[in-house]
PASEBA-1860 file (N, C-alpha, C; in nm, 3 decimals):
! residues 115
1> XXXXXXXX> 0.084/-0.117/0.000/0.000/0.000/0.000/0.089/0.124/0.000 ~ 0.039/0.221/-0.082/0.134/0.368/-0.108/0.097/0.417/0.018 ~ 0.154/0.509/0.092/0.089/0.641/0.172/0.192/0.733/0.136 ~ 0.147/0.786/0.193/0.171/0.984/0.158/0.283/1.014/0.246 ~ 0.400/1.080/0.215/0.501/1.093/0.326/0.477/1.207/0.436 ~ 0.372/1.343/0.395/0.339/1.423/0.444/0.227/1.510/0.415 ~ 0.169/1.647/0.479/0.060/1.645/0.479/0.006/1.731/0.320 ~ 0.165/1.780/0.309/0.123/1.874/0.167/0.158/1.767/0.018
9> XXXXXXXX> 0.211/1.689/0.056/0.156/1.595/-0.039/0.031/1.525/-0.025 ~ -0.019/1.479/0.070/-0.185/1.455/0.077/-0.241/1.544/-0.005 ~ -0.250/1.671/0.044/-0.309/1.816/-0.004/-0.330/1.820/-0.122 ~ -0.183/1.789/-0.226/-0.185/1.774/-0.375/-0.258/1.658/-0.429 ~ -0.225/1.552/-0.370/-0.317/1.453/-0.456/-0.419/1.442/-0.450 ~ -0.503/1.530/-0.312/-0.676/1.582/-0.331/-0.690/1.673/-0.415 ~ -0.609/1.761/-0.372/-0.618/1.887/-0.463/-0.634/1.923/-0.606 ~ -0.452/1.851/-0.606/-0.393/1.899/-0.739/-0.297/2.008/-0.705
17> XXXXXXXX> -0.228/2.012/-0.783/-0.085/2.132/-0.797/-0.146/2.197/-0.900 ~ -0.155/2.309/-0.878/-0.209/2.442/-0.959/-0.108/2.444/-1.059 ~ -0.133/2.452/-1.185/-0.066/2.476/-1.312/-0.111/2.634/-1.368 ~ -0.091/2.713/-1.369/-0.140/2.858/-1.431/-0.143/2.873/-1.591 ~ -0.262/2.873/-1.599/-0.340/2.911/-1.771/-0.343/2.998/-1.821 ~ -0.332/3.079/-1.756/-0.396/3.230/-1.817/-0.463/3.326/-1.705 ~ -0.564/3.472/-1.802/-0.589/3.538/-1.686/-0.722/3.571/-1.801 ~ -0.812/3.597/-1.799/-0.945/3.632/-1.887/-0.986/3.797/-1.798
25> XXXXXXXX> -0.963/3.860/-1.842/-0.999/4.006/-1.859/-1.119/4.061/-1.921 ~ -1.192/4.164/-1.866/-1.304/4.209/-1.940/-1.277/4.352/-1.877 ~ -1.254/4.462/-1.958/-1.279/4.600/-1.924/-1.413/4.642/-1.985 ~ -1.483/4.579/-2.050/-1.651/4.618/-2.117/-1.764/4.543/-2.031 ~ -1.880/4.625/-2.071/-1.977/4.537/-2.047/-2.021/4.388/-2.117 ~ -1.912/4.355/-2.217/-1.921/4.256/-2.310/-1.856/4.090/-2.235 ~ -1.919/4.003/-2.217/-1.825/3.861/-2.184/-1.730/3.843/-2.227 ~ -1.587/3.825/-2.163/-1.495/3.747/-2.242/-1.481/3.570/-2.191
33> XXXXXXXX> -1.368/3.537/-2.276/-1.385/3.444/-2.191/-1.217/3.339/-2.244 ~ -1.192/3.228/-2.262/-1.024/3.215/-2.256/-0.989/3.168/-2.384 ~ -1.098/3.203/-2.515/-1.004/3.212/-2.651/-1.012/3.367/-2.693 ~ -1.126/3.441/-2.616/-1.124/3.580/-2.700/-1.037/3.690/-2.573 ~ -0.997/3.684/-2.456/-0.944/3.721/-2.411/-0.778/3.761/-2.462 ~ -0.707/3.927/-2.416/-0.598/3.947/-2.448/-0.509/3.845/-2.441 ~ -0.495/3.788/-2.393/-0.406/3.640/-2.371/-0.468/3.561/-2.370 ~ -0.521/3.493/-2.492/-0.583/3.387/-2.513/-0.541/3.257/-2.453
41> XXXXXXXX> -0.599/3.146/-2.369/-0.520/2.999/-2.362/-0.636/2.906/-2.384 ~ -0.564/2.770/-2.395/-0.618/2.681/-2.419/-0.754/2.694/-2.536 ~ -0.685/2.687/-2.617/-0.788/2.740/-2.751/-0.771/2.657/-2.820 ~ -0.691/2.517/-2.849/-0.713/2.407/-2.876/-0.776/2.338/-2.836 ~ -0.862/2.193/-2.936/-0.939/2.107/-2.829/-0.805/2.020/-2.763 ~ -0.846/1.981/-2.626/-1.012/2.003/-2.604/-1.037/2.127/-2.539 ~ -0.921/2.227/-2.533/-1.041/2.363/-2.469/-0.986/2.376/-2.288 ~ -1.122/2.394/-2.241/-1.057/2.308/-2.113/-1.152/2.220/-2.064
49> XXXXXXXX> -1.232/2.172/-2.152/-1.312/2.008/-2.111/-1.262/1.910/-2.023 ~ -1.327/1.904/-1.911/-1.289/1.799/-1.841/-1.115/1.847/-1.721 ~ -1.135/1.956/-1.727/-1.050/2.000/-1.640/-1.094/2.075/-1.477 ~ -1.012/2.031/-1.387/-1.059/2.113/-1.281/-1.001/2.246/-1.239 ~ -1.019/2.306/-1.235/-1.013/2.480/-1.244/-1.015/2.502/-1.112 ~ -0.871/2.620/-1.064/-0.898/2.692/-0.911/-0.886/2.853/-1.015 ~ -1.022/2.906/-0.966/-0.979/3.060/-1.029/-1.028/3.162/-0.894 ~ -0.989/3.275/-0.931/-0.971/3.412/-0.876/-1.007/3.541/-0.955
57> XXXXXXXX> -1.052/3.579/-0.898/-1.137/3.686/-0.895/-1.060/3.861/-0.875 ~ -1.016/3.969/-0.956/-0.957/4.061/-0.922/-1.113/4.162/-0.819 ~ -1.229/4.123/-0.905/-1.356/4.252/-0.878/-1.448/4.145/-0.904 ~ -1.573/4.217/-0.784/-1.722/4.110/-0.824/-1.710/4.115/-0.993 ~ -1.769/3.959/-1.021/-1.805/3.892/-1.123/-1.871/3.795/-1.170 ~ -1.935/3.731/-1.298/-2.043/3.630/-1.274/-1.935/3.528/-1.364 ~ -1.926/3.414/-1.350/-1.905/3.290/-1.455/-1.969/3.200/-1.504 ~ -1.906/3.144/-1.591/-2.041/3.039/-1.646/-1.939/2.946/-1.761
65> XXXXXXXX> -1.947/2.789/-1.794/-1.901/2.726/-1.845/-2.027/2.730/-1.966 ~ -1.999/2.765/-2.058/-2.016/2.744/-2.230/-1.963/2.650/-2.311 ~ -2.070/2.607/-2.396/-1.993/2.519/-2.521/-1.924/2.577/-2.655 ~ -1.935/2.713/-2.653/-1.872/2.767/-2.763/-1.816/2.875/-2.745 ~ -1.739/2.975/-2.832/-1.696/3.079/-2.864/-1.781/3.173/-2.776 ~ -1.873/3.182/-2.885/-1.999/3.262/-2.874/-2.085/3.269/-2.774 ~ -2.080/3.196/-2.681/-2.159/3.151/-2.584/-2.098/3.232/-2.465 ~ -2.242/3.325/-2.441/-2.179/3.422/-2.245/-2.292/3.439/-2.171
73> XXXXXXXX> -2.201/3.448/-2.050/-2.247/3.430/-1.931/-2.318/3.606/-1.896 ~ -2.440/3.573/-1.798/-2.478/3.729/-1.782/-2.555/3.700/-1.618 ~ -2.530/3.812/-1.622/-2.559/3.837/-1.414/-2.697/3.738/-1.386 ~ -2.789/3.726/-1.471/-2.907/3.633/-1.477/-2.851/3.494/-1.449 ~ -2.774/3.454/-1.547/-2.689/3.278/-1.583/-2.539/3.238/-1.537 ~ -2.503/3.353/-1.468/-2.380/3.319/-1.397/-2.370/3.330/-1.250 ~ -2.245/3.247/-1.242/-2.201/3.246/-1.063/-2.125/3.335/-1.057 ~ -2.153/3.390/-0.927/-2.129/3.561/-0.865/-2.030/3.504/-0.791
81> XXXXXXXX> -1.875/3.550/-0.823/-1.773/3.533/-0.749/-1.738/3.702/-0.708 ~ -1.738/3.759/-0.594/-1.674/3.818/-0.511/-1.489/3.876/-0.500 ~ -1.481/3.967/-0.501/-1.339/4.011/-0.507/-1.217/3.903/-0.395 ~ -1.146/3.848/-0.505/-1.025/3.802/-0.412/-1.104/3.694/-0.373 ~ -1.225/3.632/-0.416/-1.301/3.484/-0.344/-1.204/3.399/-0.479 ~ -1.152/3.262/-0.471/-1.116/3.163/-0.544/-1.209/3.063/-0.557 ~ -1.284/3.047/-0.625/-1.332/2.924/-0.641/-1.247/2.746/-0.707 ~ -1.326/2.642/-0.700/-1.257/2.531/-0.741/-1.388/2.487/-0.896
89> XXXXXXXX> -1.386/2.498/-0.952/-1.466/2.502/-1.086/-1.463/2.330/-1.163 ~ -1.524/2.241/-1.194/-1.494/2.110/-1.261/-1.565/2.121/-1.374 ~ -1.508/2.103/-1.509/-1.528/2.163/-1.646/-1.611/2.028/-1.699 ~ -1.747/2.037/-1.730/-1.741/1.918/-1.798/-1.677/1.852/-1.963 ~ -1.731/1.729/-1.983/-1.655/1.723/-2.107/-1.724/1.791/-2.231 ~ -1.812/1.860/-2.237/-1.904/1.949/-2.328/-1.908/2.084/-2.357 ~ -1.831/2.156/-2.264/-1.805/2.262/-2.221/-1.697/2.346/-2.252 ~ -1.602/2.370/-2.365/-1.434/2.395/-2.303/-1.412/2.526/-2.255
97> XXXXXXXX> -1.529/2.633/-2.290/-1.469/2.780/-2.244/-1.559/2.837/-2.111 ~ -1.466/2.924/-2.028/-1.483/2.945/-1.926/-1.542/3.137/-1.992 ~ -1.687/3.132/-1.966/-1.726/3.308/-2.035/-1.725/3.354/-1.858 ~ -1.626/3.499/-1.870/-1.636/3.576/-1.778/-1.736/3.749/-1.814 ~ -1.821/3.783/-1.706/-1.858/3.941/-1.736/-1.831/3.985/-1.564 ~ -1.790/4.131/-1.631/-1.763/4.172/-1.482/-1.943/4.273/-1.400 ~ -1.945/4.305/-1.309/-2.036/4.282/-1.223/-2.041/4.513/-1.269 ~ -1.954/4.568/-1.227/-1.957/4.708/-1.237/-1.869/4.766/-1.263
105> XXXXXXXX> -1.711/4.741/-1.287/-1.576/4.748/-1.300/-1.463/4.679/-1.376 ~ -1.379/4.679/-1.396/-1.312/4.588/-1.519/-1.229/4.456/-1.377 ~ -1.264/4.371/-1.462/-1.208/4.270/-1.328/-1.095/4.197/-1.456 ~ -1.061/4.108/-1.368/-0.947/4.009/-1.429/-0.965/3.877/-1.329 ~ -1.026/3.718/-1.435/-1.000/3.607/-1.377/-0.892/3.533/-1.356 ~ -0.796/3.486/-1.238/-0.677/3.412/-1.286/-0.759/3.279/-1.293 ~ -0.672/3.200/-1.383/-0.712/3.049/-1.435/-0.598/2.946/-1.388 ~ -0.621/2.858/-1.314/-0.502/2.740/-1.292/-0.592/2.615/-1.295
113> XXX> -0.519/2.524/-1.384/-0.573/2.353/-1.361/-0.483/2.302/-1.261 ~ -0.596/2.213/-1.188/-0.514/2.138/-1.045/-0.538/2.025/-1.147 ~ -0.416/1.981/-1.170/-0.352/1.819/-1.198/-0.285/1.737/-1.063
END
């Protein structure tokens, strides 16, 4: 039987070790989200299908997992993340883009997959 030599390796193999993706920005009232964003990532398939996501929040904001480009999230259809709140996000396999809109201010999402 494996065990764990300590507690921050436990941590990771629940977790995951944060890998950093990108950052999805919106200074408009318009959705972005992580192929049309200034620093586009993961814009190959699969996207980020089937990935688990820790993101962050610069300013209130809503999110929402989409199946396309085109597809955004709005204060009605998204989750209201809070300034500096991180959430843990699980992408399904149908899904690859993460649409961000900001709430009253230009925010910025950071993006990391826990592998």
């Amino acid at each position: 039987m494996y065990r764990l030599g300590d507690e921050v390796k436990l941590l990771q193999a629940i977790n995951g070790a944060p890998t950093y993706l990108g950052t999805i920005t919106t200074t408009s009232a318009a959705a972005k989200n992580n192929s049309d964003t200034s620093s586009a990532f993961n814009t190959a398939a699969p996207l980020l299908k089937g990935k688990v996501l820790l993101l962050q929040a610069s300013g209130t904001c809503y999110i929402l997992p989409v199946s396309s480009a085109s597809g955004a999230v709005t204060s009605a259809t998204g989750i209201k993340l809070a300034q500096d709140e991180r959430v843990q996000l699980t992408m399904d396999n149908t899904r690859g883009y993460l649409s961000v809109i900001r709430d009253s201010s230009d925010v910025s999402v950071k993006v990391w997959e826990l592998a």
